[in-house]
N, C-alpha and C positions, 0 to 999 in steps of 0.2 A: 504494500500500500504506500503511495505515496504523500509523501509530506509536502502543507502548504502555513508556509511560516508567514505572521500577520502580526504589523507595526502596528501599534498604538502610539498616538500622539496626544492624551487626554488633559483635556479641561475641566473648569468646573462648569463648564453647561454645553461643552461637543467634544467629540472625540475622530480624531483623524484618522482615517482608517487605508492603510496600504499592505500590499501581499506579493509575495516574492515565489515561483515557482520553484521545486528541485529543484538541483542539478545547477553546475557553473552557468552555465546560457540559460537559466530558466526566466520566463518572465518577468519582472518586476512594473508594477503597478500600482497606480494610486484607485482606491474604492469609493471614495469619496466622506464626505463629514456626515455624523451622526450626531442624538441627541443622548449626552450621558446621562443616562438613566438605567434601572434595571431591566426595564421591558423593550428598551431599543438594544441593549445589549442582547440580551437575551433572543430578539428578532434574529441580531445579527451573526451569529452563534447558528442559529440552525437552518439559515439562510446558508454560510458559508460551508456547514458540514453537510448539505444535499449532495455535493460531488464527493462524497465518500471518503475524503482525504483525512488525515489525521494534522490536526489544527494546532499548533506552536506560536502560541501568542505572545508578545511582550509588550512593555511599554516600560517609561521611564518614575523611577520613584518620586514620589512629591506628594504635594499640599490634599491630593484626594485617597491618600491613604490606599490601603490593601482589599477593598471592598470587592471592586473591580477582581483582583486576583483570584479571589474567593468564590466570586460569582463564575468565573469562569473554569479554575477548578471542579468546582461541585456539579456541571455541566458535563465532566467526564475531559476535559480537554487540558494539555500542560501552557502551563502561563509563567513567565520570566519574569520579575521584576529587576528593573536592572538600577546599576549603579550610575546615576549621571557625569558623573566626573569621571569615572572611567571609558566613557564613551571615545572612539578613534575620533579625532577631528584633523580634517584637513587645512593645511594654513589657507589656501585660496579661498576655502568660503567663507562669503560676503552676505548672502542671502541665508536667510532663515524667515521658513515660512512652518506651516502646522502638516503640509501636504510633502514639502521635503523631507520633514522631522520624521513623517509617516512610512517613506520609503527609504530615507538610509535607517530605521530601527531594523525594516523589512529585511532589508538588505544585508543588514550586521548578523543579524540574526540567525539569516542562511549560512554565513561565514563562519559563525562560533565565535564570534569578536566580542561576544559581551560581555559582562562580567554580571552578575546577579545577586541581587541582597536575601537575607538572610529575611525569611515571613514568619511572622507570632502570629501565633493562633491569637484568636478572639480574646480567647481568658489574660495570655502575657500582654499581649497588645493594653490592654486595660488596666492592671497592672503598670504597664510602661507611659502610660499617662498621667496616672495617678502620681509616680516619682517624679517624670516632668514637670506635673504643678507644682508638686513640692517645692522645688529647683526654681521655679518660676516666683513661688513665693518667697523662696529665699531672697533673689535678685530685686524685688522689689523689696524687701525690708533694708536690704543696703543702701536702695535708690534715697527711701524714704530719711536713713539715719544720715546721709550723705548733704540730703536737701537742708535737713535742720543744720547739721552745722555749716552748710554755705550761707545761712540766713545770717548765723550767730557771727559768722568772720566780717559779714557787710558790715555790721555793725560794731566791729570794733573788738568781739567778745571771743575769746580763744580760753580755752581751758588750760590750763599749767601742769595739770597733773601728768602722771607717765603713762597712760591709759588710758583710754576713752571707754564709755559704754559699761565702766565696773559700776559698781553703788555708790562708788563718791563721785565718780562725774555724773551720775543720775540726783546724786544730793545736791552738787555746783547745777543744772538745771533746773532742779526747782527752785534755786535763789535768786532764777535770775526774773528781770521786772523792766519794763520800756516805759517809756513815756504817754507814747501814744498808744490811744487803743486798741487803735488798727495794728501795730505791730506785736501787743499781747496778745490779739486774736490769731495773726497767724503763727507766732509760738506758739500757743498752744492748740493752734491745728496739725503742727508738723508733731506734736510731742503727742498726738491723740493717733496720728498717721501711724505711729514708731509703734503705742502698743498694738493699735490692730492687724497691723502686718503682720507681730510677732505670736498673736495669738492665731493668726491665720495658718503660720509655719507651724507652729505645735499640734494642730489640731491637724491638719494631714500627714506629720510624723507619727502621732498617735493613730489613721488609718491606716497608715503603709502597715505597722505593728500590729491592728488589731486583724489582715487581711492577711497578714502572710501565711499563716497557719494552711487556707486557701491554696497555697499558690505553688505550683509545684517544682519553684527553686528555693523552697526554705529552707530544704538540707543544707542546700548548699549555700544560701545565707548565712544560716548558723556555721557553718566552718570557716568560712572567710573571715567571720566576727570576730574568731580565736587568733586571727595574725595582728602582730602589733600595728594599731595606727589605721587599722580599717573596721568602721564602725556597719551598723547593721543599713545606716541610709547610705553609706558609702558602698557597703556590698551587694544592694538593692540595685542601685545606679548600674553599677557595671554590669550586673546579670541582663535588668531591663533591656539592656540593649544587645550584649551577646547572646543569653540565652546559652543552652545545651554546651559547655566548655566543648565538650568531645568533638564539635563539628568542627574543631580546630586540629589538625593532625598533627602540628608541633607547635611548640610555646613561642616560636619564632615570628607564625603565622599569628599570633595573639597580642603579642608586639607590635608587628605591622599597621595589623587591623585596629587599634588605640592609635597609630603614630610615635610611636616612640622610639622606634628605628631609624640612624642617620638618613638625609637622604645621598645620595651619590651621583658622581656624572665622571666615570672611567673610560677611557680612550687608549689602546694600545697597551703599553707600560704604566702610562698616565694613570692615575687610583686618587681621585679627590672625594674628600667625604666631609659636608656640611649639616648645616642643623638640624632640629628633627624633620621629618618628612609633616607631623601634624595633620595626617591623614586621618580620617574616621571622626569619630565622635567626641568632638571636645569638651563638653562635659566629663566623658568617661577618663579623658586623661589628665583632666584638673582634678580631678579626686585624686585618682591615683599620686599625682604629683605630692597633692597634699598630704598624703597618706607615706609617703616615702620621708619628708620633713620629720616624720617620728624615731626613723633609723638612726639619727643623730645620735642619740642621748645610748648607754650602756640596754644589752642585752636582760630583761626582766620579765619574771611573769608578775603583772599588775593584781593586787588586792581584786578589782571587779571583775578579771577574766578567771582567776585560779576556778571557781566551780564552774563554771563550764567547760576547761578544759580537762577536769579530773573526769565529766561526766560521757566526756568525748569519746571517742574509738580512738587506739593507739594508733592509728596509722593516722589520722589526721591531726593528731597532737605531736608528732614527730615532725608531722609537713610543715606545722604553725612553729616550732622550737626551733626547727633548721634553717628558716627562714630567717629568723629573728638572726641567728646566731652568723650567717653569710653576710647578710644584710648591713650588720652593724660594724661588722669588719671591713665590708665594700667598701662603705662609708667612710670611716677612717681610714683607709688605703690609700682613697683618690683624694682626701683633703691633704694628707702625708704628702703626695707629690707634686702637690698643688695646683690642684685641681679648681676653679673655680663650686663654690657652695651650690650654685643654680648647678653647673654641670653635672656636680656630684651626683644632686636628688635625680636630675634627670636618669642619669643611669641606674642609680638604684632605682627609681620606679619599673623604668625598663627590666629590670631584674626579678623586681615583685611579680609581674605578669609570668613568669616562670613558675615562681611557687603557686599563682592563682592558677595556671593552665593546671600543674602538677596536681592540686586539690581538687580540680571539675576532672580529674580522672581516675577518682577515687571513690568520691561521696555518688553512689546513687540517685538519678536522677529520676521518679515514678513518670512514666510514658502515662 
């Protein structure tokens, strides 16, 4: 049976549709635009499978999510989502339209040039929102702490202490007092802004924690938890977005996939290698980074982790020890030779992804 491989180009209200025959000389054609919906999809799906052919769909990941994918799977048919930034592009082109987009996916497609992202089912997908807002709320509680004190510098008014945001620069806040009304009111608009944000942040810390139980990377949550310096919203982040460690075949490919491998540009003899690549999901590698800043300080099991790791399996309590114990040495090695601090952490996080891969191929993951 022959295969007819089919570009999506999709919107939020049409989707381009192009299709590429078998074979090096096979056809390539534009089908023309649709309405994205389920039931023009759905049209178009058994429209396209009257000629018996077995249907290889793809299109590019973005703003309308996996719905589409899903629909088309459950349909009986294989669908690619792919990775945009890894798509070939040629330097001459100038034009971009929704009808070209349609037949070089068609076209890529036939060739195997694509590269494809990684789909959450429904339950992680949700799940992976749920820790996005989190993160989202985080981002605005800083925006919000950020605004108050750019109000407070217009005005002349800088805090002395060595710390901002402890309970004595919350006590220097409520001493402070304006003239005019209108500038007590918006002090105390930004100072009413600061707790809502933060009760905003807690309260979906508190669902990520009451849903994990749910969620079928909590094993593996809970072991991540046991490494120094990666807390339970820290090992949330990362899973949300990788998902199953296993579909990664070395910890190298786990590395990459973060961005925390150099990138390179070698020619001949020539072997040049600059900063990180910063590929993948920048969240996931600002954690991690942060999480690496821990390796600084001496080798320890912490008063709050020691009962969960007595209650652990030895083999994950070895992975969490060995870690620590590589980790914190790394660390002191590359500051030994003088290494820049930033460079340092950057390598040791690059490192930690080793022991994270090494633990997602251990802790059982329930299918």
């Amino acid at each position: 049976m022959s295969i007819l491989y089919i570009g999506l180009d999709v919107h939020k209200e049409t989707v381009a549709v192009a299709m590429a025959e078998e074979g090096r000389r096979g056809e390539v054609r534009s089908y023309g635009t649709i309405e994205n919906t389920p039931a023009q999809i759905e049209k178009l799906i058994k429209r396209l499978a009257k000629a018996g052919q077995d249907l290889h769909f793809c299109y590019e990941a973005g703003g309308c999510g996996y719905g589409l994918q899903r629909q088309i799977v459950a349909a009986g048919h294989l669908c690619t989502v792919v990775a945009p930034s890894r798509i070939p592009r040629k330097p001459g082109e100038h034009i971009k339209t929704d009808r070209r987009d349609a037949i070089k996916l068609a076209r890529l497609n036939r060739a195997g040039e694509l590269d494809a992202v990684w789909v959450p089912d429904a339950a992680h997908e949700a799940m992976r929102d749920l820790i996005r807002s989190r993160g989202d709320a985080m981002e605005h509680f800083k925006s919000c702490k950020q605004q108050l004190l750019s109000f407070l510098l217009r005005h002349g008014r800088s805090y002395g202490g060595n710390c901002t945001w402890t309970k004595s620069h919350y006590t220097w806040l409520a001493e402070q007092k304006f003239e005019h009304p209108a500038h007590q009111i918006v002090f105390q608009d930004y100072i009413n802004a600061i707790h809502d944000a933060e009760l905003r942040h807690e309260q979906l810390v508190r669902q990520i924690k009451e849903l994990l139980p749910h969620w079928s990377m909590k094993p593996l949550v809970e072991a991540l938890c046991l490494m120094k310096g990666i807390s339970l919203v820290t090992a949330a982040t990362i899973l949300s977005v990788t998902g199953d460690l296993r579909r990664f075949a070395t910890p190298v490919q786990l590395s990459a996939y973060f961005g925390l491998v150099p990138s390179e540009h070698s020619s001949g003899n020539s072997i040049k290698r600059y900063r990180l690549s910063k590929s993948g999901n920048g969240e996931v590698r600002r954690v991690l980074i942060q999480s690496a800043w821990c390796y600084r300080f001496p080798a320890r099991v912490t008063k709050a982790k020691e009962p969960q790791l007595s209650a652990a399996d030895k083999s994950i309590r070895d992975v969490a020890w060995r870690a620590q114990l590589r980790l914190c040495k790394r660390y002191r090695r590359l500051i030994a030779v003088g290494k820049k601090t930033p460079l340092a952490v950057a390598a040791v996080a690059r490192e930690l992804t080793t022991f994270i891969w090494e633990m997602g191929q251990i802790v059982p993951i329930p299918s």
